[in-house]
C-alpha positions in Angstrom: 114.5 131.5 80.7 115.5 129.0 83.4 119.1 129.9 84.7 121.3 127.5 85.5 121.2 128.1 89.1 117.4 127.9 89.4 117.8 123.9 87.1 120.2 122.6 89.5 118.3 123.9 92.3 115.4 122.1 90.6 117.3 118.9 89.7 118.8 118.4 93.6 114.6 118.3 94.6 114.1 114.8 93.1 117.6 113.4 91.9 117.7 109.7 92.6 122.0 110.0 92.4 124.4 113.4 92.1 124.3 113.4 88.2 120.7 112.1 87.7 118.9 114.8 85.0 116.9 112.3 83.1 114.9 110.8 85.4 110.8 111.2 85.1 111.3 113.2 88.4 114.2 115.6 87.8 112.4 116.4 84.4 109.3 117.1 86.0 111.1 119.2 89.0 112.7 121.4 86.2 109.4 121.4 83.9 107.4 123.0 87.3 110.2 125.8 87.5 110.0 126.6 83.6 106.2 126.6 84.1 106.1 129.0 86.8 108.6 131.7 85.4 106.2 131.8 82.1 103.1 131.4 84.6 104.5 134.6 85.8 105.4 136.3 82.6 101.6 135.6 81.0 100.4 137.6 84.1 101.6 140.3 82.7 101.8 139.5 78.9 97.9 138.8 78.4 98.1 138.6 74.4 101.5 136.7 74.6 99.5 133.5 72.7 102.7 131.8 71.7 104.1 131.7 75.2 100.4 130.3 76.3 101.1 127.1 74.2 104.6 126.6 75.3 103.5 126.6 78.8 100.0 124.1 77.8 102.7 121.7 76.0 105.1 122.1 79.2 102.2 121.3 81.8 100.7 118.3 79.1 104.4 117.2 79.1 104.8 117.0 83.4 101.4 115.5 83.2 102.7 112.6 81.3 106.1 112.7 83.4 103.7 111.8 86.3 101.4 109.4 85.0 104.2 107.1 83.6 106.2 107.7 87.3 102.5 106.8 89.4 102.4 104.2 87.6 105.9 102.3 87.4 107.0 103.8 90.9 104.1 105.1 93.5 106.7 105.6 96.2 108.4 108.1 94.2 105.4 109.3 92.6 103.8 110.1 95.7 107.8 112.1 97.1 108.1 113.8 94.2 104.4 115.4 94.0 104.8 116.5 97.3 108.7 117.6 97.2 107.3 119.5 94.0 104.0 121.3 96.0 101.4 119.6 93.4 98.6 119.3 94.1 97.5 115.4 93.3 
């Protein structure tokens, strides 16, 4: 579970404005937290199979995030793949 600490932290990477949560990138910024934490719990729950298609829908979700930010908005695109440590 993502705290509430760790979302803010994630939401202040790649807010547009101080209450921005909705925005293709803070939704991405916090989707790339959520996915690491269960990244990190399948590496040591091999046969959690459940928790492996949470975290395929999460990364299919970000994915789509991404596309539909490249391609309405390359500029922030581009600042948000690299404020996030992507690897496009």
């Amino acid at each position: 579970m993502i705290t509430a600490e760790n979302k803010a932290k994630a939401f202040s990477l790649t807010q547009t404005h101080k209450t921005d949560v909705g925005s293709p990138q803070a939704q991405a910024s916090v989707l790339t937290v959520r996915i690491k934490e269960v990244t990190e719990h399948l590496k040591s729950n091999k046969h959690d199979h459940m928790g492996r298609r949470g975290l395929i829908q999460m990364v299919a979700r970000r994915k789509k995030l991404l596309k539909y930010l490249e391609a309405n908005d390359f500029d922030a695109y581009k600042a948000t793949v690299a404020a996030l440590g992507l690897r496009k």
